[in-house]
N, C-alpha and C positions, 0 to 999 in steps of 0.2 A: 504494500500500500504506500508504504512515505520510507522514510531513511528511521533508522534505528534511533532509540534514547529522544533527550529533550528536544531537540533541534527538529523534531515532526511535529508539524502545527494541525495535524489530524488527533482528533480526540471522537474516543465511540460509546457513547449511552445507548442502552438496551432497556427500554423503559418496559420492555413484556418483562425482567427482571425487577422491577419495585413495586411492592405492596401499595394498593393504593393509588389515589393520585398522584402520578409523575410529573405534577406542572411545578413544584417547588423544585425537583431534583434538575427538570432540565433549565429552567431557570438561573440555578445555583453554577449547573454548567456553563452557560455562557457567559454569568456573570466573571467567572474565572479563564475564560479563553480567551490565549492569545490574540493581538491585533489581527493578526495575520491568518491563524485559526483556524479551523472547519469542526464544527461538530457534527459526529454522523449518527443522528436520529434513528434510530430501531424499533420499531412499533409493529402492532398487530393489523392497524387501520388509519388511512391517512387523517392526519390530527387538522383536520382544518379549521376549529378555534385555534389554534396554535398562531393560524398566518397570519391575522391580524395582530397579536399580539409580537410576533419577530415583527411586521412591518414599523410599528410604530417605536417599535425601540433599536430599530438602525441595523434590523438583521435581512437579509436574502436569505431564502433557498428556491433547491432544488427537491422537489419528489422524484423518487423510482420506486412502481410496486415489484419485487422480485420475486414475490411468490403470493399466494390465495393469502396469509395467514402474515407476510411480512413487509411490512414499508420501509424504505430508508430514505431518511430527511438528512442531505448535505446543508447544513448552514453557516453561513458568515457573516464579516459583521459587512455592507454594503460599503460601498467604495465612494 
C-alpha cells in the first residue's frame, strides 16, 4: 500500500470492528491525521451522513464498494 513505518501518510479504520457508534472513533481519527494523510474508511455500508459532515470540516473522499458487505472511504483533508 505506502512505504513502511511513520513516513506512510495512509492510516486504516475498520469501523465493522467498534462497538457501537463509530462516528466519535472516526472523528478522533482525522482529528489526528497527518496534513498530508488518507484515512481509509472500512465499513459494512456506504456512511452517507458521514459526507456532509467530512464536507464541512475540510475533508474529500473517495467511495469504493468492494464487496456486498464492504465499503472503503479514502479520505483527506481537501486541498
Amino acid at each position: 500500500m505506502g512505504s513502511d513505518g511513520p513516513a506512510d501518510p495512509t492510516r486504516t479504520l475498520d469501523a465493522r470492528e467498534i462497538d457501537g457508534e463509530p462516528f466519535g472513533a472516526i472523528m478522533a481519527a482525522l482529528d489526528d491525521l497527518p496534513a498530508e494523510g488518507t484515512l481509509e474508511l472500512v465499513t459494512s455500508f456506504e456512511p452517507e451522513p458521514l459526507y456532509g459532515v467530512l464536507d464541512e470540516r475540510g475533508f474529500v473522499h473517495e467511495t469504493e464498494r468492494v464487496a456486498d458487505d464492504e465499503v472503503r472511504v479514502a479520505i483527506s483533508r481537501a486541498k
